[in-house]
C-alpha positions as CSV (number, residue, x, y, z in Angstrom):
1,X,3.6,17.1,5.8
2,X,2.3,13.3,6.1
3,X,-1.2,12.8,4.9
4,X,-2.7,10.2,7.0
5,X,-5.8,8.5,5.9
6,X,-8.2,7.6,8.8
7,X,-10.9,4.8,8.0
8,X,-14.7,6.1,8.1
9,X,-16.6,3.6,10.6
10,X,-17.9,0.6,9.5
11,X,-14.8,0.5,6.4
12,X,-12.6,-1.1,5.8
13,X,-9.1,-0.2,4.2
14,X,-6.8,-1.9,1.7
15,X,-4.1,-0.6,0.4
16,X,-2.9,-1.7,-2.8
17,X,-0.2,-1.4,-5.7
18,X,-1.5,-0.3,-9.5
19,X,0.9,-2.8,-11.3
20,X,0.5,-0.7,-14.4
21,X,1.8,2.3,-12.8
22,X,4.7,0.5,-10.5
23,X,8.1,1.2,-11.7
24,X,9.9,-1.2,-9.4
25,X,11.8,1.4,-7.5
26,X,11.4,-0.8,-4.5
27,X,11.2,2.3,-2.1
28,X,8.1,1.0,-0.4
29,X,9.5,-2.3,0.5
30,X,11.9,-0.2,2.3
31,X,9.3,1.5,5.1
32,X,7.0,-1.5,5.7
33,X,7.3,-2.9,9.0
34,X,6.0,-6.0,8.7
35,X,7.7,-7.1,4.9
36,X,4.2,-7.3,3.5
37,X,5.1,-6.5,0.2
38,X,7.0,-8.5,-2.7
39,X,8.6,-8.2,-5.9
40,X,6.6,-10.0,-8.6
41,X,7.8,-9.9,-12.6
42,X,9.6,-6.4,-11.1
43,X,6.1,-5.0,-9.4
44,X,5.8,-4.3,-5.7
45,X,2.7,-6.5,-4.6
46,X,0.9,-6.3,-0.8
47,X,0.8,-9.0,1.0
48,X,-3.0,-8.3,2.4
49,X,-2.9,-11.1,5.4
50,X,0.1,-9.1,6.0
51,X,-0.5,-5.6,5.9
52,X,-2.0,-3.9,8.9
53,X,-2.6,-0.6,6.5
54,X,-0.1,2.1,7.9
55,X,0.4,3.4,5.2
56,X,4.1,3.8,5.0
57,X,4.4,2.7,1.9
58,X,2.2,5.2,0.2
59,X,4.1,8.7,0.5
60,X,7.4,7.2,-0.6
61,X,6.0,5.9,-4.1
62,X,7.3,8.4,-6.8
63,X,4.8,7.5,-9.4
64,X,2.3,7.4,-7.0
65,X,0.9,3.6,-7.5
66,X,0.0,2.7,-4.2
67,X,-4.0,3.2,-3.9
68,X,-6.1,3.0,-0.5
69,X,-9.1,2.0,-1.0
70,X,-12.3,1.3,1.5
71,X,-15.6,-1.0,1.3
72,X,-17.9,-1.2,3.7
73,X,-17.3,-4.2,6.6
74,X,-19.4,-7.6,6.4
């Protein structure tokens, strides 16, 4: 079962890698649609300007270091 993460109103998401945790598998460059995320120095990175937060990426991460994270909207 997919767990989807819905944004509260007024949030905003990003989703992001924890470089310290990223084993370079490259699995989650695999399932973004839009090729917003790089390898840097063998870390995935998002692309934010790119990402529209569908959260592909973040059930096929086998260490689990893709975050979501919200803050409120300005």
């Amino acid at each position: 079962m997919d767990v989807v993460f819905l944004p509260l109103k007024g949030m905003h998401i990003m989703i992001f890698v924890n470089k310290a945790e990223c084993v370079g598998c490259e699995e989650c460059l695999h399932v973004c649609p839009r090729q917003s995320i790089v390898m840097e120095h063998e870390k995935a990175v998002i692309i934010p300007r790119m990402c529209d937060e569908c959260e592909r990426c973040i059930p096929v991460c086998p260490v689990k270091a893709i975050k979501i994270a919200s803050a409120p909207l300005k």
